[in-house]
Structure formats: structure tokens, C-alpha cells
N, C-alpha and C positions, 0 to 999 in steps of 0.2 A: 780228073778233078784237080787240074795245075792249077786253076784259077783258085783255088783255096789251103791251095799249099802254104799259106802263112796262117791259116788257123791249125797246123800241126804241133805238137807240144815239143817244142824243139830238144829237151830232152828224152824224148822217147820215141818221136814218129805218131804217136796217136794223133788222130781226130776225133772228139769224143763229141763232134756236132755233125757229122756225114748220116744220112739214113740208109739205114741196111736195104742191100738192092734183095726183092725178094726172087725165091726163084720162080723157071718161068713155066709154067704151066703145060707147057708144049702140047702135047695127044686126049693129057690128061683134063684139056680147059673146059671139057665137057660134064666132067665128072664134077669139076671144083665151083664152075655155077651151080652145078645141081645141089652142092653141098650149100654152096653159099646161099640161094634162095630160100630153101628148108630151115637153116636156122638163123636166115633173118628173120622170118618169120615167125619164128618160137620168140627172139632173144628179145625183141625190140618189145614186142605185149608184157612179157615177163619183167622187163626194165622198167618201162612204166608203171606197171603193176608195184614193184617192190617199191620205189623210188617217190614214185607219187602217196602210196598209201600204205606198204609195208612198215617203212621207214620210220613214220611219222606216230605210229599206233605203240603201246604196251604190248605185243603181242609174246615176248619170249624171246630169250639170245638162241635157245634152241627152232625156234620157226624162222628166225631172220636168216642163221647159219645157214639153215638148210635152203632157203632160198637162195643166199649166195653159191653154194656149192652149185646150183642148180643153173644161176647165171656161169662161172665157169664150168662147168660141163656140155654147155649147151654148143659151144666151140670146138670142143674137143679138148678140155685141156683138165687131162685125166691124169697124166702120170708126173706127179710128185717127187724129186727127190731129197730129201731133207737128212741132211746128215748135220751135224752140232760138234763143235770142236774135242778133242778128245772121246769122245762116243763112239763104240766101234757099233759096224753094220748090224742091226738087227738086235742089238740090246736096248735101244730108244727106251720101250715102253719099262725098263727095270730101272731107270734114271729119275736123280731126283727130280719133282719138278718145280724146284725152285732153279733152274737150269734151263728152264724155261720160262720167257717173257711173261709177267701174268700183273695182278692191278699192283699197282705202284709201281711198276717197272718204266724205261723210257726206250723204244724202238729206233734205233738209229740205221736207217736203210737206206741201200741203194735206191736211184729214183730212174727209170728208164721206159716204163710205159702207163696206164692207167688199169691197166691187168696185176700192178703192184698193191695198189689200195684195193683194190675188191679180195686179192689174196691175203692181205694182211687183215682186212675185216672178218673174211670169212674162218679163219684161223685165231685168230686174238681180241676183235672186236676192240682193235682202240680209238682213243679221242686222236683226230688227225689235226695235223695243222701245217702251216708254209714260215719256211722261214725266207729269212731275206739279206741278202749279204752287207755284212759289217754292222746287222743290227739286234743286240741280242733279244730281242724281244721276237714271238710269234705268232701268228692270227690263228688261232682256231677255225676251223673247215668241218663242213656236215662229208661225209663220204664221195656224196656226188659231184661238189665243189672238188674235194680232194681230185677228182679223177678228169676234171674237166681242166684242171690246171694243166695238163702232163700235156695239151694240145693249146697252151694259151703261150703267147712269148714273154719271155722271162723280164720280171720288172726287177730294176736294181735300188730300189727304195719302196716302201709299204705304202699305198694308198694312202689316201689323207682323212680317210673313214677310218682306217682297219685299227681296231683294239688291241691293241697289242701287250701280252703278259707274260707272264716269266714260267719256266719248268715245275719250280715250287709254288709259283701257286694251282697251276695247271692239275698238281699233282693233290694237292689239299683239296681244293672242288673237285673232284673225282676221285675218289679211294677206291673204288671199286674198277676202276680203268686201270689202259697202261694207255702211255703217250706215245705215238706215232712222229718220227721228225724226220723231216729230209733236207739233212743239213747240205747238200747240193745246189737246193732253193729251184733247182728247172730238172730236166730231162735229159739226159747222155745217151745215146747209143748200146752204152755198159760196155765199153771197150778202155774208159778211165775213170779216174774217180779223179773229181773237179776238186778245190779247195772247199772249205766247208766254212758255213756262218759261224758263227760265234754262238748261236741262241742255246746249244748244249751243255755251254757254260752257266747258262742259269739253275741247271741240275742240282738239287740235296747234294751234298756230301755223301748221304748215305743211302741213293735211289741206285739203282743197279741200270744201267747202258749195253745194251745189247744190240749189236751191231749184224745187222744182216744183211746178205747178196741174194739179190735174187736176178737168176738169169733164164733166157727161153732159148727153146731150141724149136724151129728155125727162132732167128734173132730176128726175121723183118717185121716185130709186132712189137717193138720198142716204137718211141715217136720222140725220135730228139730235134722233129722240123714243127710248129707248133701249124695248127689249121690242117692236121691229114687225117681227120676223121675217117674217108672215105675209103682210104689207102687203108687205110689200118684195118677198117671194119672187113674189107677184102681178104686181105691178109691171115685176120683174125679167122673168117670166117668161112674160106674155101677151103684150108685143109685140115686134112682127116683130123690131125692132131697134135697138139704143141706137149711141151714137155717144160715145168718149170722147174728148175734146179736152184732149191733154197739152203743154203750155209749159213750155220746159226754162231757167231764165237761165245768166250766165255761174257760174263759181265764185267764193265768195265765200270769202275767211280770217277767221279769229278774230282782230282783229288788236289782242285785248285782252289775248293768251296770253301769260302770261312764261312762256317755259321754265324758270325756274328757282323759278317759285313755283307752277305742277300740283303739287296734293294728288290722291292716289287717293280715291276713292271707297268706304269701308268701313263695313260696319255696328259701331254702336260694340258692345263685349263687355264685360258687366257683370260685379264681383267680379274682378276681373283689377288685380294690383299695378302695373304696367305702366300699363293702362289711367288708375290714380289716378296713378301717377305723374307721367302727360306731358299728364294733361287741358288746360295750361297750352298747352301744343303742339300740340295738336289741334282746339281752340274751331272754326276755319276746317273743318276736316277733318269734328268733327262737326255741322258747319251743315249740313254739302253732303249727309251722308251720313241726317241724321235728321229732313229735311226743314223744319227749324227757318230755312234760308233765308229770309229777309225780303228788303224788298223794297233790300238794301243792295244797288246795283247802281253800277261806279262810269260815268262818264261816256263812255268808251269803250266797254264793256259796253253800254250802251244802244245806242252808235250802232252797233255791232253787230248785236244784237238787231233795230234798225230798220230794217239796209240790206236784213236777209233777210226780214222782213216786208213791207217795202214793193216787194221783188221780187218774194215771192206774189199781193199784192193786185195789180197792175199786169200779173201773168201772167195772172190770174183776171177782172182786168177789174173788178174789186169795193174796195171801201174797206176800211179797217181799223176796227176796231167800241173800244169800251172796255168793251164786258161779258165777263166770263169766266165758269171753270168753278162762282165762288160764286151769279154770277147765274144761270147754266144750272140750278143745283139748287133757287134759288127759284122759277124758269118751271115745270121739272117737278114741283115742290109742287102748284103752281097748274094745273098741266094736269090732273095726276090729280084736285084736288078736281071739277074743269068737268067730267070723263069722270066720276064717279061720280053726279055730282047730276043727269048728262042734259043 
């Protein structure tokens, strides 16, 4: 891999855009179709099923859970291990659980395959959404959007559709949720942790940030190459069993929020008297909302930004990289020329 030795994070050696080479199947490739045919078979009806008409019905957070449990089990991905900062082995269930993510909360996780949202659904059931670099604003996402990004190539500005709104209000229309973010904005490896959007920053003062890693064991079911559906589903689905290892830290505050200077999060409305009238009032309002946010961050805002990155990197066991979603999109230039030339 010389040829991409400049997407290395020069100070650390990582490449948090390389895809994990899976192992090789050797004696066993008989056994590992057989597995893979049996629960393609199961997964794909049961996808449909929830996705199409689960999803969309009243039915129960206890009936939907259970169907998610039932999508990751059908892979094999049984063993769990969850430990939370300060918590020792096997006292979990005597802890408060206000220590644990729950509605009003805000999820700040690792982002490394689409095995991430279905885990965090089936566990916490929160409102998901995408962020986007240098914009603090974020698009809300149904589940299955969420999971279909982790195979889509990383855009470095929001759609000219996409609604975009802030944490606090996120949080006011849904009291009964907690917010899912993946301030990464694309899909890594889980070998580093990328710089992070800004949209965290729109968090309450007094909304709690829980920072979570979630890693697998084998790693080759991460998709930090976008379009490897096929790969993955292989991956995913010939062996016996994956293992996901979740780190939960404490909660973290915003504690860069004034409450008295949250702007909402609006798309700006063109031809509107209004709109010319107050542009003078809004300059802030439409940074955040038209992704025109630069990298004006003040000093508090970073140490922010850094206490909850450096709680991923330290859950994940991995460093923090200084290539983003601009460099992710000159790798993947460079990947697809190498795949087409052979």
C-alpha cells in the first residue's frame, strides 16, 4: 500500500481510510458459504420485513428491539462487551442509570460500519442524524438512511435539500429520545479518530454527551471504502461470530453554551423582506445553517470538541489522526484510479 502512503496521519502512522483485509477462509470456505447462504437467507426477508413495515407502524420499542436483536443475532454477533468508565466488571446492573444514555441525552460515537446504527438502535433507540464538516448544523436520518451512509462517499457540505437544525432543538421535539451524532461525518476503519464537525456545539449547556467506541472483532466488517456492500455482507455473514466491544465514558457538557446566545438552526429563505431585512442579525445563524462555518472555533469550543474526542480515542484504544472527510475524498480518487488500472 506505498501508493497511499500520503494518506498516513503523519503524526502517528495511521491510515484511518485503508479496509481491513479479511481473513482467508482456507479449508474452512466450505463451511463459511454454508453459513453465508443460511443467513442470507433469513437476514435479507427479516430486513425487509422490519424496514419496510416494522419501522413505519406503532408497534412497541419492546417489538421493534426485539426484531433488531434478531437482525444482529442472525450473523452471529452475540457477544457483547460493554464496560462504562469507572464501573467495575459485573456491577453494571447496581449503577445508576442516569450513567447511562437515555431521552435527553446526546450520543457521541464512533462511526466505522452500519453494524453501528442497528447496535445503537437496538440498545438506546435514538433519533439519528449526519453531520457535516465545518457545519454546525445536522440532517436528521430515519435508521436505515443512517446505515446506508456508512457505504455512501463522504460529502463535505450538506445537500441543497438537507434541513438542517441544531442539538437544542433536536432535543425540545423529541423528549422522549436521545440524539445519536457522528461527529466524524463518514466511516474510518476504527484505527483513528478523524477531527470532528462542530454540530456538538449546538448541545444545551445542560444536555449530558456520552461518548461511545464501539469496536468488532474480526475488524473486516467496518467499511471505511464506500459501495462494499457485497464485501461486507460476506464478511458479515460467513463467520461463526463477531464480537462487539462497546466503551461507554462519563457524560460530558458543552460547557462553551451560553444560553443566551443559542441561534436555531434554519435554512436561510430567499426573496423574503424579512430575510433582507435582518441579514445584519442573522450573519451567525446563517454560518451554522448554510454550512459556510469556517473553522472560527473559539477556545473553549475546541477544548470541547477535544475532551470528547480524546474520550473516543482512549475508549477505542486508538489515537486521533489530522486527516478528514477532504483527505477521505482524495484516497477514494486514488483508490478507484488503482481498482480500475488492476
Amino acid at each position: 500500500m506505498e501508493r497511499f502512503s500520503q494518506f498516513r496521519d503523519k503524526g502517528t502512522g495511521i491510515s484511518p481510510f485503508l479496509p481491513i483485509p479479511p481473513t482467508p477462509s482456507g479449508i474452512y470456505l466450505l463451511f463459511h458459504t454454508f453459513l453465508f447462504v443460511i443467513r442470507v437467507s433469513l437476514l435479507v426477508p427479516l430486513s425487509l420485513v422490519y424496514f419496510l413495515l416494522v419501522s413505519w407502524h406503532p408497534v412497541g420499542s419492546l417489538v421493534k428491539k426485539a426484531a433488531l436483536w434478531t437482525l444482529l443475532g442472525i450473523p452471529g454477533i452475540w457477544w457483547v462487551d460493554l464496560q462504562i468508565d469507572g464501573v467495575r466488571r459485573g456491577s453494571l446492573a447496581k449503577q445508576d442509570q442516569r450513567r447511562l444514555p437515555s431521552a435527553g441525552t446526546i450520543i457521541a460515537s464512533s462511526y466505522t460500519s452500519p453494524i453501528d446504527c442497528l447496535y445503537l438502535a437496538a440498545i438506546f433507540d435514538p433519533i439519528f442524524t449526519v453531520s457535516y464538516p465545518g457545519t454546525r448544523g445536522l440532517q436528521q436520518v430515519s435508521l436505515f438512511q443512517a446505515m446506508l451512509r456508512a457505504f455512501s462517499p463522504p460529502p463535505t457540505v450538506p445537500p441543497p435539500n438537507a434541513r438542517l437544525v441544531d442539538l437544542a432543538t433536536l432535543l425540545r421535539d423529541n423528549p422522549d429520545s436521545s440524539i445519536a451524532v457522528f461527529p466524524e461525518c463518514t466511516t474510518t476503519n476504527g484505527r483513528g479518530i478523524m477531527p470532528f464537525s462542530p454540530s456538538l456545539l449546538t448541545a444545551p449547556p445542560k444536555a449530558k454527551i456520552f461518548p461511545i467506541s464501539l469496536r468488532y472483532t474480526p475488524a473486516d466488517i467496518t467499511t471505511p471504502i464506500p459501495g462494499t456492500f457485497l464485501s461486507f455482507l460476506w464478511n458479515l455473514c460467513s463467520k461463526p461470530t463477531h464480537c462487539i466491544r462497546t466503551r461507554l465514558a462519563e457524560s460530558i457538557y458543552n460547557t462553551s453554551a451560553d444560553v443566551d446566545n443559542i441561534q436555531p438552526v434554519v435554512s436561510k429563505k430567499a426573496n423574503s423582506y424579512e430575510t433582507n431585512f435582518f441579514d445584519d442579525f442573522d450573519e451567525k445563524e446563517d454560518a451554522i445553517g448554510d454550512g459556510s462555518d469556517s473553522d472560527g472555533l473559539t477556545d473553549e469550543e475546541r477544548r470541547v470538541l477535544d475532551k470528547i474526542a480524546e474520550a473516543l480515542a482512549r475508549l477505542g484504544r486508538v489515537k486521533r489522526v489530522g486527516l478528514g472527510v477532504k483527505e477521505k475524498q482524495d484516497f477514494l480518487s486514488l483508490w478507484r484510479k488503482r481498482h480500475k488500472t488492476g
